[in-house]
N, C-alpha and C positions, 0 to 999 in steps of 0.2 A: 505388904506394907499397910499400916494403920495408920488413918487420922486421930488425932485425937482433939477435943476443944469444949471446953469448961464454959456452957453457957454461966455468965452471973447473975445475979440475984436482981430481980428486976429490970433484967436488959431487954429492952426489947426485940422481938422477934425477928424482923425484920433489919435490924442492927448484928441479930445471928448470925442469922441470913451471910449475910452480907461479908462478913467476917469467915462463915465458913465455907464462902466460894471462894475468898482469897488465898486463906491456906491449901484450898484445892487444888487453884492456877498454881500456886507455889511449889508445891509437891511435886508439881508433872505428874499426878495419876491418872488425870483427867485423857492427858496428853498420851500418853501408854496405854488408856483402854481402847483411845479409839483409833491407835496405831493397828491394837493388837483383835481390833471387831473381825478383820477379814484375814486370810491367809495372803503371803505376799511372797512370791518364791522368789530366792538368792537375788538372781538375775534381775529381777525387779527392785529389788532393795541397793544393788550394786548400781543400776540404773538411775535411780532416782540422787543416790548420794552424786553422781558424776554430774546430774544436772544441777543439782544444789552446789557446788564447787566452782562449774562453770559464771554460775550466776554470781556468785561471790564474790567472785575473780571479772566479771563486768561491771559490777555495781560498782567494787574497787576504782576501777579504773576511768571510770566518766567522772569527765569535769565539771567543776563547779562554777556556778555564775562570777564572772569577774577572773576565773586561772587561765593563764594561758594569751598565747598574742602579746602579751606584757602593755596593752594601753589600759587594762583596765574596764573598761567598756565592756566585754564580754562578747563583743560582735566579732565579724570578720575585718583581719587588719587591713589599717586607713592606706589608700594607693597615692 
């Protein structure tokens, strides 16, 4: 995969810059090289996706300030 990006005619460098770290982060190459730095066997790549699912699947699930108990408050309900 190639980047490609047309600096213009008195842009500054910095303004480059900048511009060509975004198309980088956008790309995922950035993402992919440094997946791809180390060797990662099966089992470990299986593993990690189970934990990322896990996690997915608990973020989902916690409640928000104010859900739940129905007063509103957020706290534990009133006796």
């Amino acid at each position: 995969m190639s980047l490609r990006m047309r600096v213009h005619d008195r842009e500054p460098i910095g303004a480059a810059l900048r511009r060509f770290k975004k198309l980088l982060e956008r790309s995922g190459l950035q993402k992919e090289l440094r997946k791809r730095r180390h060797f990662e066997k099966p089992c470990e790549v299986r593993r990690r996706a189970e934990l990322r699912k896990k996690s997915a699947i608990r973020k989902s699930g916690e409640r928000k300030p104010g859900e739940g108990y129905g007063s509103g408050g957020g706290g534990p309900p009133a006796r």
